[in-house]
ZAMARGU-4260 file (C-alpha; in steps of 0.2 Angstrom, whole numbers, plus 5000, padded with zeros to 4 digits):
<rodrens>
0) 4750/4964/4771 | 4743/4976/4786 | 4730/4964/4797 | 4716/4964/4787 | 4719/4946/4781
5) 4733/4932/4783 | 4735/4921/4770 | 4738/4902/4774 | 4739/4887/4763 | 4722/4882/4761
10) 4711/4894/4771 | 4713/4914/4771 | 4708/4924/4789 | 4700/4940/4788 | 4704/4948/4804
15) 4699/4967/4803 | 4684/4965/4814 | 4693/4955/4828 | 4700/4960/4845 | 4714/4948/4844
20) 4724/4943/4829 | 4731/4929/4819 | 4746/4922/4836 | 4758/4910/4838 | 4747/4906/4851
25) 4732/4900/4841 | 4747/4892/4829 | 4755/4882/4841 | 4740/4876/4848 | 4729/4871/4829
30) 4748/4861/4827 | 4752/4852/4841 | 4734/4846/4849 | 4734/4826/4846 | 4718/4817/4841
35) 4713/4797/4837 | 4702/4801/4823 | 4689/4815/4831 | 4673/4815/4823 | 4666/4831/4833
40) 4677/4845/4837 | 4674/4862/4846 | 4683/4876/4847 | 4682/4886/4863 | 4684/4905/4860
45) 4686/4906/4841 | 4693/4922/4836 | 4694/4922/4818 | 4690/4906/4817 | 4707/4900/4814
50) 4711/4886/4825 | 4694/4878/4822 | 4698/4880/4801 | 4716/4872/4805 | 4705/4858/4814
55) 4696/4854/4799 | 4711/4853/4789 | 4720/4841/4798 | 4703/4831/4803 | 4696/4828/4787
60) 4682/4818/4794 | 4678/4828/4809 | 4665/4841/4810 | 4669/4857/4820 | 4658/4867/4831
65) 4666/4885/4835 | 4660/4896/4848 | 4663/4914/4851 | 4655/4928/4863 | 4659/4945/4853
70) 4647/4947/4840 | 4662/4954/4828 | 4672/4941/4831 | 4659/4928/4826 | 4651/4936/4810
75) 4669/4937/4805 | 4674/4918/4808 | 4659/4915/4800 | 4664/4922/4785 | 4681/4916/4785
80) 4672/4899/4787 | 4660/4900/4773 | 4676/4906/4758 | 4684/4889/4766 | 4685/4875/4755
85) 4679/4865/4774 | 4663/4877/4775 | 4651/4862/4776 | 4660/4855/4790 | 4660/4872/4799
90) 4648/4879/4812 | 4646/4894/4824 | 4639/4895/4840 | 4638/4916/4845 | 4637/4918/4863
95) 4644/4915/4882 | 4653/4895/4883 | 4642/4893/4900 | 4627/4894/4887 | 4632/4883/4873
100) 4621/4866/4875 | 4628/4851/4884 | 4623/4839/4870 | 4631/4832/4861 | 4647/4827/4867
105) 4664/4831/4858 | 4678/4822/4855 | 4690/4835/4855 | 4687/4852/4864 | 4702/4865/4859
110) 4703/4883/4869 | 4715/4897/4869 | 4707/4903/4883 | 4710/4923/4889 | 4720/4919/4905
115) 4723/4938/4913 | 4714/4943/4930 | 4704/4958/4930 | 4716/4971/4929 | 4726/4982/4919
120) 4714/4985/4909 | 4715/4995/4892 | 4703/5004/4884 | 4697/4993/4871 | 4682/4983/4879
125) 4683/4969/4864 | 4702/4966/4867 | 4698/4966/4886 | 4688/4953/4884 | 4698/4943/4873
130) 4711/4944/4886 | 4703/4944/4903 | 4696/4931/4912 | 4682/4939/4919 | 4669/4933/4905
135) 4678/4915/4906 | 4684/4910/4925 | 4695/4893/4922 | 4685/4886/4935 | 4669/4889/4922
140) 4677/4882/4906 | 4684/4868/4915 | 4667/4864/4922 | 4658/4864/4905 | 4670/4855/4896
145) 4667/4842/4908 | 4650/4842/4902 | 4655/4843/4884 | 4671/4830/4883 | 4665/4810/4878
150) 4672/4799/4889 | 4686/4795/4879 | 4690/4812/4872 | 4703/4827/4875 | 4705/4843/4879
155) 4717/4854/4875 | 4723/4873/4882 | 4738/4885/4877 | 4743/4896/4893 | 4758/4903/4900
160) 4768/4893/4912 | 4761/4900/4930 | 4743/4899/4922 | 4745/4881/4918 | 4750/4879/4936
165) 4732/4884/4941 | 4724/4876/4926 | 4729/4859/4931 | 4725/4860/4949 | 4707/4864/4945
170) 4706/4854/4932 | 4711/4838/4943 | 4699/4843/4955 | 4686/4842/4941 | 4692/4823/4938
175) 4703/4831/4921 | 4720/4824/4921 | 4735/4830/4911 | 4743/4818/4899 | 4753/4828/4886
180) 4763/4843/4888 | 4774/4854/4874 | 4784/4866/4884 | 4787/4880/4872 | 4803/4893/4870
185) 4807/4907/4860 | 4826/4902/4857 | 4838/4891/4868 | 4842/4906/4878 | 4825/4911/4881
190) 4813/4904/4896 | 4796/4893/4891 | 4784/4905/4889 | 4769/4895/4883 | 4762/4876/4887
195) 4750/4865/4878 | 4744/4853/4886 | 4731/4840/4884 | 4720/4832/4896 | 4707/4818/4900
200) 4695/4810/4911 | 4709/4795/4914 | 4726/4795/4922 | 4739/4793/4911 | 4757/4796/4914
205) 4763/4813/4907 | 4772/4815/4892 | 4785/4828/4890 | 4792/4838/4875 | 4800/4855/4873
210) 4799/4866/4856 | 4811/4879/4855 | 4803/4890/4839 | 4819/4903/4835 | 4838/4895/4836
215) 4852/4910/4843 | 4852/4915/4825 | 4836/4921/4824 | 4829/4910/4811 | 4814/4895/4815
220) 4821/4879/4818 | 4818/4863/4810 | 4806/4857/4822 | 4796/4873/4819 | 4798/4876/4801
225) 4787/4855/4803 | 4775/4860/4813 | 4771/4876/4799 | 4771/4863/4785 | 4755/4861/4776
230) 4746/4877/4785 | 4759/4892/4782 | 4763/4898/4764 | 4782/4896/4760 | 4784/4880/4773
</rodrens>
């Protein structure tokens, strides 16, 4: 198949022109992020567009607002949006999140957020940019979606453990509490590598649950193999 496309159920991403590819990442995070009912969605950092496209499919009544800074990036989810049987429920903001407008509010905010410090850096300026914080502080998208976030809405952010540790510090301090977090493994063997977690402008008490993807076999697990129903081909 290459990376020109990836083929899902009911969307295909075309992919040639972005930085960062099709992920478990962007996966995990279009599949477990909990919504009552959203009406308006937006996708922080878009990519191919993918999560926002799973967005639309599992919120059929929700409209979803994407945003993306590299110019590549955002033609292409563009177009991955319009050969989309959820086009009409699609848009594209092209530009930095800290410009995006502060109306209207959203009831879900979704974010695969690039989440290394400025270092290490290749030679590829888009895939830098994708991955590096330096465009997008936490402290600045945490910041904005506070603007952006309806009173009773949620955010929700995939990062690795140590980053979520920061995350949620600022995020409290931004008066965004933590209410929901998948604590994600490779195999039973393997330590958590990823965290999805959800948050909101009340307290709640924190709900726990832990996804291991791969059993010592090598083969996805049953929980998994759920969470790709209705999205991946052959699930």
């Amino acid at each position: 198949m290459g990376n020109s496309w990836f083929q899902f159920q009911q969307f295909r991403i075309h992919q040639d022109r972005c930085a960062m590819k099709i992920s478990t990442d962007a996966i995990l995070l279009g599949t477990l992020t909990l919504a009552e009912k959203p009406t308006t969605i937006l996708d922080v950092g878009t990519g191919t567009g993918v999560i926002a496209l799973m967005m639309a499919q599992r919120f059929p009544n929700s409209s979803v607002t994407a945003i993306e800074i590299d110019e590549d990036a955002a033609e292409q989810a563009v177009e991955n949006f319009s050969e989309s049987r959820f086009s009409e429920r699609l848009s594209l903001f092209q530009g930095r999140f800290q410009d995006f407008p502060e109306q209207p509010q959203f009831d879900l905010i979704v974010s695969n957020p690039p989440f290394f410090p400025d270092h290490l850096k290749s030679s590829d300026s888009k895939r830098n940019k994708a991955l590096h914080t330096d465009e997008m502080p936490f402290s600045e998208l945490i910041e904005k979606t506070g603007k952006l976030l309806s009173p009773h809405g949620s955010f929700w952010v995939i990062l690795p453990p140590r980053q979520m540790q920061d995350f949620e510090s600022l995020a409290e301090k931004s008066g965004l509490f933590p209410f929901q977090k998948a604590r994600v493994k490779d195999s039973p063997s393997k330590p958590v590598y990823r965290e999805i977690s959800g948050f909101s402008f009340a307290k709640r008490l924190m709900e726990e649950i832990e996804i291991t993807l791969k059993d010592e076999s090598g083969y996805y697990t049953e929980t998994y193999s759920n969470l790709l129903s209705g999205f991946l081909l052959g699930y």
